[in-house]
C-alpha positions in Angstrom: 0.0 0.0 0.0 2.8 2.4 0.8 4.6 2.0 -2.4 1.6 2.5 -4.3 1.3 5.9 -2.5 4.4 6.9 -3.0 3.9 5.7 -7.2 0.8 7.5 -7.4 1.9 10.9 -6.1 5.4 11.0 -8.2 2.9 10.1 -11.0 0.7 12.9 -10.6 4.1 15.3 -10.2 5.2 14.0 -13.3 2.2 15.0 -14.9 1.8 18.0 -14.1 4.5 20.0 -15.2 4.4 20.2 -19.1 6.8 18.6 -21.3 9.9 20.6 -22.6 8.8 23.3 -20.2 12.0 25.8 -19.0 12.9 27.7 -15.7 12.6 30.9 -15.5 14.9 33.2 -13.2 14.2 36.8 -12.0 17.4 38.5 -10.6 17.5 41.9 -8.3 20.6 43.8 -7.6 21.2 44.5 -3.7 23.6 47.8 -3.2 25.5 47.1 -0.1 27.7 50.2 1.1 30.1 49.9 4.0 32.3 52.8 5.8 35.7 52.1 6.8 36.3 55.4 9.6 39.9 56.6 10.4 41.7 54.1 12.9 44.7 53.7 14.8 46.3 51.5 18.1 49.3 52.3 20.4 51.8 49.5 21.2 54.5 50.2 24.1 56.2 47.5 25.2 57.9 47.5 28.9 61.5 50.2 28.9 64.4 49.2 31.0 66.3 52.5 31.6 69.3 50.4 33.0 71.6 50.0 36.2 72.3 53.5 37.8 74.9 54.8 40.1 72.8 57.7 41.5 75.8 59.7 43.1 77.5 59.5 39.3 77.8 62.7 37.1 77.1 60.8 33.9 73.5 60.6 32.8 72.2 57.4 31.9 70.9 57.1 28.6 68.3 54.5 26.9 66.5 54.1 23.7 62.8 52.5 23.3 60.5 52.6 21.1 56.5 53.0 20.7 54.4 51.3 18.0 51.6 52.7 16.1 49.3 51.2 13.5 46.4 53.4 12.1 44.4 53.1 8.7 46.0 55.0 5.1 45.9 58.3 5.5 45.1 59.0 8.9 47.3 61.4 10.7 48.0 61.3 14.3 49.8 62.7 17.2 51.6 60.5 19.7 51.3 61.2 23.1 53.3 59.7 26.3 51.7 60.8 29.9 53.7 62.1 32.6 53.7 59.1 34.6 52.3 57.8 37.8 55.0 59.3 39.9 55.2 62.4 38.3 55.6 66.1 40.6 56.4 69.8 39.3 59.6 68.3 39.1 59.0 66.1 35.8 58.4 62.2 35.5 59.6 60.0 38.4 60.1 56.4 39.0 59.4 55.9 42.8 61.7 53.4 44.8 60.6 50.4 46.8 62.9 51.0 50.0 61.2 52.5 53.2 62.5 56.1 52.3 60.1 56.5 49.4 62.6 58.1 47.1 62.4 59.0 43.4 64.9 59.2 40.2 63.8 62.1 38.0 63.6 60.8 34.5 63.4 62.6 30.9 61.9 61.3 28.0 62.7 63.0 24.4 62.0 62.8 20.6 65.4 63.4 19.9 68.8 61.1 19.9 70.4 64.2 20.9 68.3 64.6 23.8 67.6 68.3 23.5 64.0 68.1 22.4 61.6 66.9 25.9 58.3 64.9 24.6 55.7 67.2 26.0 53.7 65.0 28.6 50.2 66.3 26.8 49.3 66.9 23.4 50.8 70.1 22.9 51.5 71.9 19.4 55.3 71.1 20.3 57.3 68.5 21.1 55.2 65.8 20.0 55.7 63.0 17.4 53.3 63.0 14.7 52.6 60.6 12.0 50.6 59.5 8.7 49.0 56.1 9.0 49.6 53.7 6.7 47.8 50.9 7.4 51.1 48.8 8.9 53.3 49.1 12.2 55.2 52.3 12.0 57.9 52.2 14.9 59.1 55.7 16.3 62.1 56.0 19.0 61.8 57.2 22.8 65.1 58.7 24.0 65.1 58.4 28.0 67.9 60.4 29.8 68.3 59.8 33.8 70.1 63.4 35.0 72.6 62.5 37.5 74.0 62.5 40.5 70.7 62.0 42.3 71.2 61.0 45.9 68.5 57.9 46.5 68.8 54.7 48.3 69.6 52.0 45.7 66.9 49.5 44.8 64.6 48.7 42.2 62.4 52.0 40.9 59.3 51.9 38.7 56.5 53.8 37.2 54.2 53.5 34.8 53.1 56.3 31.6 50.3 56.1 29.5 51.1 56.1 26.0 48.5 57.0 23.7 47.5 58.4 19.9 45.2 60.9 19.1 43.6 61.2 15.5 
């Protein structure tokens, strides 16, 4: 009984569309529109400034560097905060000893050490840029001014480094 059922309907199917008959198609076309906007990230990774003899008359000196990646065309100002431990006196890295001192620290956009990376977007002194759409890689010149009479230890702070566009 089943198979008859099943014979019958593909019967009726069969005769019911025409012979030689043809599909049609209709077709629409669907705009699609998308807006790619100006972007841009900041990479910094973690800056050593090195071993320091704090009643030495030599500054220490290191070099780091800051990463940014932003879309074709986009321009952009780098900016590096003043730090956690900053005062009127500049940047600071704070000790870990009981006494609570602090090494005054520079940061610059220059080799030569002459030009101070302003600690907010300012029309000076900053590092700008022109995306283009893979990692550029600019330099940060840190200078340590010596002597500075602290206790020795380990010192650390932490900056914000960020890009404006």
């Amino acid at each position: 009984m089943i198979a008859r059922s099943c014979t019958a309907l593909i019967a009726l199917t069969l005769l019911l569309v025409p012979a030689g008959a043809t599909a049609e198609t209709s077709t629409a076309n669907a705009p699609i529109a998308a807006e790619a906007t100006n972007g841009a990230s900041v990479y910094a990774p973690p800056w050593y400034l090195g071993s320091v003899n704090p009643l030495s008359t030599v500054p220490v000196d290191s070099t780091h560097y800051v990463e940014v990646t932003a879309t074709p065309g986009t321009t952009y100002t780098i900016a590096i905060g003043p730090g956690s431990n900053a005062s009127q006196e500049g940047r600071r890295v704070r000790g870990t000893s009981a006494r609570d001192d602090y090494l005054r620290y520079d940061v610059y956009t220059d080799e030569a050490r002459t030009n101070p990376w302003a600690p907010v977007p300012t029309p000076t002194n900053q590092v700008q840029g022109t995306g283009t759409g893979e990692v550029q890689r600019y330099p940060v010149y840190v200078r340590i001014p010596l002597p500075q009479p602290v206790t020795p230890g380990t010192y650390s702070d932490i900056v914000q480094v960020g890009v404006l566009y």
